[in-house]
C-alpha angles and dihedrals in degrees: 000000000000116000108181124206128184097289108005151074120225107199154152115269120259131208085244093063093060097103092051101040081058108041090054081051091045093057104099084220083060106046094035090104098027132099095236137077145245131284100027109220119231084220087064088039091051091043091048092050091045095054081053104128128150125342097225099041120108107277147034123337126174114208118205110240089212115190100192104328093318113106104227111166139353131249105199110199107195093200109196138234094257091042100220097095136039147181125234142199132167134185128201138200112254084228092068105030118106104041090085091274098138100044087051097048097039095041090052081048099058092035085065089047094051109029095033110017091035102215115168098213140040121194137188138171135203152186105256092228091049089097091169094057090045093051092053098048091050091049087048091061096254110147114217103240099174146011110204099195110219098354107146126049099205127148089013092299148100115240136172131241141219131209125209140187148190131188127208093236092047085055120112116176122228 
């Protein structure tokens, strides 16, 4: 599954893409909000590429956000059991944020859920201090649905989460 934007490449993951994928992962601004550490190892890169299977089947995909033939960030799609809802996350490299990367990979993202795959709800959760995170879901049309105060114990600290969603009729395409 490819799915192509104005200026990216939306696509699955290859062996070859293991010692980027960890060394984005492996930036302490990356990983800050994120649920793994520093430094990321290649052997879990390589692990995570390899137990990539289908994109529509139940369960967690990552999706290569590819910038002329240079991986520079992730897009993760959770598709559910019922396979009419997910859950995403996407990481991108601090080199390329910024410069509307991320809107335009996320946003080309949820537009296959919902206009090929038909999926009815999109979901995403993030840390409350992650700004940049909130302001593109929001832009994105994701509505907040929740604030859970103090929720996740991760990096020997306490942090809040917010919850986001997004419906298939609220969705307008860009």
């Amino acid at each position: 599954m490819i799915l192509t934007s104005a200026r990216l490449t939306l696509r699955p993951f290859r062996a070859g893409d293991a010692q980027a994928f960890a060394a984005y992962r492996s930036d302490p601004e990356v990983a800050r909000y994120q649920g793994w550490d520093t430094p990321y190892p290649v052997e879990a890169a390589e692990r995570m590429i390899a137990e990539m299977t289908d994109p529509a089947a139940p369960g967690w995909f990552q999706y290569a956000v590819d910038l002329d033939g240079a991986l520079i960030g992730d897009i993760g799609v959770n598709t559910h059991e019922n396979l009419m809802q997910a859950d995403i996350g996407y990481t991108l490299a601090p080199a390329h944020q910024g410069r509307g990367l991320a809107f335009e990979a996320v946003g080309r993202v949820v537009r296959h859920l919902f206009e090929d795959r038909g999926l009815r709800r999109v979901s995403a959760e993030c840390d409350a201090r992650n700004e940049r995170s909130v302001k593109l879901l929001k832009r994105l049309g994701f509505r907040q649905e929740g604030h859970r105060v103090e929720n996740t114990w991760i990096k020997g600290e306490w942090t809040d989460d917010l919850l986001f969603g997004l419906l298939a009729k609220d969705f307008h395409a860009f």
